[in-house]
C-alpha positions, 0 to 999 in steps of 0.5 A: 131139889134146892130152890130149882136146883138140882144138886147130888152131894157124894162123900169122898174120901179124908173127910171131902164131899162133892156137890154136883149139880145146876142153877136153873137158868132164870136164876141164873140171868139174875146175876147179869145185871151185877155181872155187868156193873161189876165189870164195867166199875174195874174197867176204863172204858173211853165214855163212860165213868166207872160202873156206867157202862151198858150191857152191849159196850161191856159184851163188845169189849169183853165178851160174852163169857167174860159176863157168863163167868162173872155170872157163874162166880156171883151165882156160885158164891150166893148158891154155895151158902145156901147148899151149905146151910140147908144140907147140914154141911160143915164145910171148911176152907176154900172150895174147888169150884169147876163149870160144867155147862155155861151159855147164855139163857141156858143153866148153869152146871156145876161141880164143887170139891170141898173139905168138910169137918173131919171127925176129931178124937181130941186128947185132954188139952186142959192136962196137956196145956197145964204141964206145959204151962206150969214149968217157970222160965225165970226172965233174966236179963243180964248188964252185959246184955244191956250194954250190949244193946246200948254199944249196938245203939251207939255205934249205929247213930255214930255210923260206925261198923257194929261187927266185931272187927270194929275194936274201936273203943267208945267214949264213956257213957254219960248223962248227954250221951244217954239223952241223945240216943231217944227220950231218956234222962240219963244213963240209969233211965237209958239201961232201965228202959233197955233192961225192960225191952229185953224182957219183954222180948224174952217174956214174949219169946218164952210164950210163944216157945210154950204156945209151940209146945202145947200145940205139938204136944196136942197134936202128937195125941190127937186123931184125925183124918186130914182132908186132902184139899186142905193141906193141898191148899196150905201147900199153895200158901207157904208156896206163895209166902215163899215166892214173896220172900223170894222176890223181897231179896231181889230175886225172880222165883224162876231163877231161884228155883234153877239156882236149887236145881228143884220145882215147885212139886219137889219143894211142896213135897218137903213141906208136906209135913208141915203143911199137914201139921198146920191144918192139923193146928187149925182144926184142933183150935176151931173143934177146941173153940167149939167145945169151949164155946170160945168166940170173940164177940162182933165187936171185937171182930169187927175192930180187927177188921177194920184194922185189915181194910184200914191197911189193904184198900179195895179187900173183900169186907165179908171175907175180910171179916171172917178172916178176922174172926178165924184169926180172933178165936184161934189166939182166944183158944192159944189164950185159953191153953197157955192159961190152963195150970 
């Protein structure tokens, strides 16, 4: 018994545990009065501002169980950590939350479906991101490649088609012509300012074509059991990625998917693989993290926060804040990796 509840953990298979149990009903009915506030400060209710609104008013307009499952969330959020922390579980990921029995006055009856820390036999990573890491790419940019960047900047500030059937010739390149494509002192400055943003693209592009090549080589050598619930649930991110792309072209997803004659189960399907070598990378990192004792420190996590809540208003700050500290650890790890020689 945890605190007046009575729970019962059960170990599934791939590394997933469930925990079923209740919340005795006084604790429970503590969470009414928040409940309620939270309810009544995202409704427009005539009379009354925002997050004033009494318990009566809220219940007729919403309902009784619209306050009991606003209960239940705040319940469960508080009650899962606590579960979590004093049975030694590492969960990982999200959840599978279902209610069991919910009334008024009464406990609530749970069930939670979660991942926990698979058992992960790690390969020599140091040894395996070295070799990687030691082979030089020379960064070349070529004068062809840098002309043709600046014909590209040229014909768009012209209005001009940059396709290849446009064989219109453009003027020499002079000094005023050089001056008026951006803040640049003539042609040399032009070409040389150019040259360096093709090379760091190049650089960039051969650091993340390294980073892909030390994650696939450790993941081919590591063994691990994946959690079901994990890859289930990054299926249902790239399935939302996706949906998001689809609408960015114009497009609705129902219409898309008839277009492929396919639904959404065929197309997780195809990606299953690679929903499975995602969560296969997160866990690698988080247990290399853990051995390396690679954290970002509070400070560092709370200025990519900050960043997050400065450009999605009205999102979640505590899990904002471990969003930022997953995101932080993961490139310190990828750092570490691509610094090994």
């Amino acid at each position: 018994m945890l605190d007046g509840m009575k729970i019962e953990i059960k170990n599934l298979e791939n590394s997933e545990i469930e925990i079923v149990g209740e919340i005795p009903a006084e604790k429970f009915e503590k969470w009414r009065g928040k409940a309620v506030k939270d309810i009544s400060s995202s409704a427009e209710i005539p009379g009354f501002r925002k997050g004033m609104a009494p318990e009566n008013v809220i219940v007729q307009k919403f309902g009784e169980m619209a306050v009991l499952e606003e209960m239940a969330e705040l319940a469960l959020a508080a009650s899962y950590s606590e579960i979590l922390e004093k049975n030694n579980i590492n969960a990982i990921g999200q959840p599978q939350v279902s209610i069991t029995k919910i009334a008024k006055n009464s406990p609530l009856g749970f069930k939670l479906k979660t991942a926990i820390m698979p058992e992960i036999s790690l390969p020599d990573y140091k040894k395996i991101a070295g070799e990687v890491s030691s082979t030089k790419e020379e960064i070349v940019v070529t004068d062809e490649e840098v002309s043709k960047v600046i014909d590209g900047i040229r014909r768009k500030r012209e209005g001009r088609m940059a396709e290849a059937k446009d064989e219109t010739p453009l003027a020499p390149l002079t000094d005023e012509i050089a001056k008026s494509l951006g803040d640049f002192k003539g042609v040399d400055d032009l070409k040389t300012k150019i040259r360096e943003n093709l090379a760091a693209e190049k650089e960039w592009r051969d650091k993340q074509k390294k980073r892909a090549s030390i994650a696939e080589k450790i993941i081919e050598k590591t063994q691990i059991v994946l959690p079901k619930v994990l890859v289930d649930q990054e299926l249902e991110k790239m399935l939302a990625q996706f949906k998001g792309d689809v609408a960015n072209m114009g497009l609705k997803f129902e219409d898309y998917l008839a277009q492929l004659k396919k639904g959404e189960d065929e197309i997780k399907k195809g990606w299953q693989k690679d929903a499975e070598k995602r969560v296969k990378l997160e866990l690698i990192l988080v247990k290399i993290a853990s051995v390396e004792k690679i954290f970002p420190s509070e400070e560092e996590i709370e200025k990519e926060a900050g960043h997050i809540l400065k450009h999605y208003a009205g999102v979640d700050k505590e899990r904002t804040l471990a969003y930022a500290e997953s995101l932080l650890t993961k490139e310190k790890v990828l750092e570490f990796l691509e610094n090994q020689k």
